[in-house]
C-alpha positions as CSV (number, residue, x, y, z in Angstrom):
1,X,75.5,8.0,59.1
2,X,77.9,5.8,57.6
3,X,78.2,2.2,56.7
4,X,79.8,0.1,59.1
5,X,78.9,-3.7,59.9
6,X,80.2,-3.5,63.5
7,X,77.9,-2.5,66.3
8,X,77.6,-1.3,69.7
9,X,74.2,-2.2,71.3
10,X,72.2,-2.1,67.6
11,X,73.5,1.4,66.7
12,X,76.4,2.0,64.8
13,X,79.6,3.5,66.6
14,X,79.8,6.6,64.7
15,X,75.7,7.5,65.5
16,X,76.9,6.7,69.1
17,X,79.6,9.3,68.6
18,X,77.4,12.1,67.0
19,X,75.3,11.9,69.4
20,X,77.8,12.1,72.1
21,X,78.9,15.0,70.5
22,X,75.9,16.6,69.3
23,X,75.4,16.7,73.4
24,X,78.1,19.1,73.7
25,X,79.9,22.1,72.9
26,X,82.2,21.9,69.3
27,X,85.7,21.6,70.4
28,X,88.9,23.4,68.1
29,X,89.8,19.5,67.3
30,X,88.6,16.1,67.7
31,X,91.2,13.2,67.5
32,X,89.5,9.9,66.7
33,X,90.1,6.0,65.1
34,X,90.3,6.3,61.9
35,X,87.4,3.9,61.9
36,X,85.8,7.2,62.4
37,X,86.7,8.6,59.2
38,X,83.7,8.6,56.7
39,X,83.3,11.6,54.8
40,X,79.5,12.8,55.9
41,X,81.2,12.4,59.6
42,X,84.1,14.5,58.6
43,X,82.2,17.2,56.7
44,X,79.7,17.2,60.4
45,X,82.4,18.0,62.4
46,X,84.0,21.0,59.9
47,X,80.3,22.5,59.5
48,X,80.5,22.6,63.3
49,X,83.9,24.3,63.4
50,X,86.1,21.6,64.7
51,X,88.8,20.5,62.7
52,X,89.0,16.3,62.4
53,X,92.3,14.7,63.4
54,X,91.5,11.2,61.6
55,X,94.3,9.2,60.3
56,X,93.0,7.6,56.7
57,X,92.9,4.4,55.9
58,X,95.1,2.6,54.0
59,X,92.7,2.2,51.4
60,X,91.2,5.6,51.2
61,X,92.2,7.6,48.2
62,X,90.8,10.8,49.0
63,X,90.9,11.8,52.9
């Protein structure tokens, strides 16, 4: 879903986290790391109705 280098038994954490959430019910919110904060995760989560709670990055110019 989005690039990231790190990874959490050969997937990446933000697949682990879809799928985690894909598993349940959207919530009004979701509060996450703003290692979390890639655009195609952030436009999932508002095409699901929840509003993300991700602080930027201190290099992002557009959050």
């Amino acid at each position: 879903m989005c690039h990231d280098t790190r990874s959490w038994l050969g997937q990446r954490p933000q697949g682990c986290l879809h799928a985690c959430l894909a598993a349940m019910p959207p919530s009004k919110e979701l509060l996450v790391d703003k290692g979390y904060g890639c655009k195609a995760f952030r436009e999932w989560l508002v095409q699901r109705g929840t509003t993300p709670v991700i602080p930027s990055r201190p290099t992002t110019q557009k959050p």
